[in-house]
N, C-alpha and C positions, 0 to 999 in steps of 0.2 A: 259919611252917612248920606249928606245931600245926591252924591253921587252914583250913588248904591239907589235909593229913590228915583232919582231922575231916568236913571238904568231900567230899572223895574218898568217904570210908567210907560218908556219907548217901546219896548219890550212886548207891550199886553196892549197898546195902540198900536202896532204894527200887524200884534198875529190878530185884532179883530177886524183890522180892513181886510186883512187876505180871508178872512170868510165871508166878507158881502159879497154878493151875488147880483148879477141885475138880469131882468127878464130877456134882455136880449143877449143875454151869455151863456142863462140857460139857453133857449132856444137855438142858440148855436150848437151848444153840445146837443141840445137831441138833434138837430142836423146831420151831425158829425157821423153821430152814433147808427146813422139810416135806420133809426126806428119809427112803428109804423107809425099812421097819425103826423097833423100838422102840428106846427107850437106857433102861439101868434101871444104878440106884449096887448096886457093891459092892463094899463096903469101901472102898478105895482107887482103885476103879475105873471106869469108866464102860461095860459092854455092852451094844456094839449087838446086836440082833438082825434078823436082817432076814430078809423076806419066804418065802427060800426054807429059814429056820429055823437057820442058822446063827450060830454066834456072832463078833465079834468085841471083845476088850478091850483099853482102852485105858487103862494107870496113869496117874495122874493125881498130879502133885503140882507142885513148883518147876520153871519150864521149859516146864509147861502139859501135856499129856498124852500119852503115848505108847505103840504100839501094842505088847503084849505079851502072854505067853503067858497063857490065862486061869487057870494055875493057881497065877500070883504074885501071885492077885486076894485080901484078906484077903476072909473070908465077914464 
């Protein structure tokens, strides 16, 4: 039983670090991807900018990164 628990727990700790994300790994991948627009870290963050100079942010952490508003970006 303990075993079976302990199994579990590694288990479900293992696949939630393989979904954090950090802003310099997205921005990598949009690198990668030659998409248009820059991606620069902030804080917490990953923003794109793109072409026609707008921004878009995306927080990044456990779960991998997601699009939000850019003023819940730590500076």
């Amino acid at each position: 039983m303990l075993v079976g628990l302990l199994t579990a727990f590694l288990i479900i700790s293992f696949n939630s670090n393989a979904l954090a994300m950090s802003p310099s790994e997205y921005c990598g991948i949009h690198a990668e991807s030659k998409a248009p627009g820059t991606c620069t870290e902030k804080g917490d963050c990953a923003v794109i900018t793109t072409n026609l100079g707008t921004e878009e942010c995306k927080q990044c952490g456990d779960g991998g990164c997601e699009l939000s508003d850019c003023s819940e970006c730590e500076e």
